[in-house]
C-alpha positions, 0 to 999 in steps of 0.5 A: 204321835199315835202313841202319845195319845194312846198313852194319854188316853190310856192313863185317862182311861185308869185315873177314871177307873180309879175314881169309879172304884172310889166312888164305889168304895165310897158307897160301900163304906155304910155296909161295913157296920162301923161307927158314923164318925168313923164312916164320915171321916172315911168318906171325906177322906176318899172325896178328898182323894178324889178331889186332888185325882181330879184338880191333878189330872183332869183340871191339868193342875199337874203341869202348873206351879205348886202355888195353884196346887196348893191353893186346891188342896187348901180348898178342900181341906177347908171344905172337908173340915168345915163338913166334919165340924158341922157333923161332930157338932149336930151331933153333939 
């Protein structure tokens, strides 16, 4: 029984190690110089990343039907697009 939870917690464990990694990632991406359309999309494509990490492993969507998972990432596609059209359109 100790194993299992030492196994779950180690696994919590990496998945938030990953997201913090990320979200350093994230903030580093302005220092690299590159264009602002470039560095947005490169942004919202690692918050959608971590969005699924989360909805998967945290929310526990792993363990339950495609339906709910997909009703997740649909969200968040549309989300994230929706953010995109707004910064290529102000910027136009």
């Amino acid at each position: 029984m100790h194993n299992i939870h030492r196994v779950s917690n180690l696994f919590s464990t990496v998945i938030w190690l990953i997201l913090v990694v990320l979200t350093v990632a994230t903030y580093s991406i302005d220092l690299l110089g590159m264009s602002r359309k470039l560095t947005m999309l490169m942004i919202l494509a690692i918050t959608l990343l971590k969005s699924q990490m989360v909805a998967n492993f945290f929310m526990g969507l792993s363990k339950t039907k495609t339906l709910w998972r997909g009703i997740m990432l649909g969200y968040f596609l549309i989300v994230g697009g929706l953010i995109a059209l707004a910064y290529f359109h102000a910027s136009h």
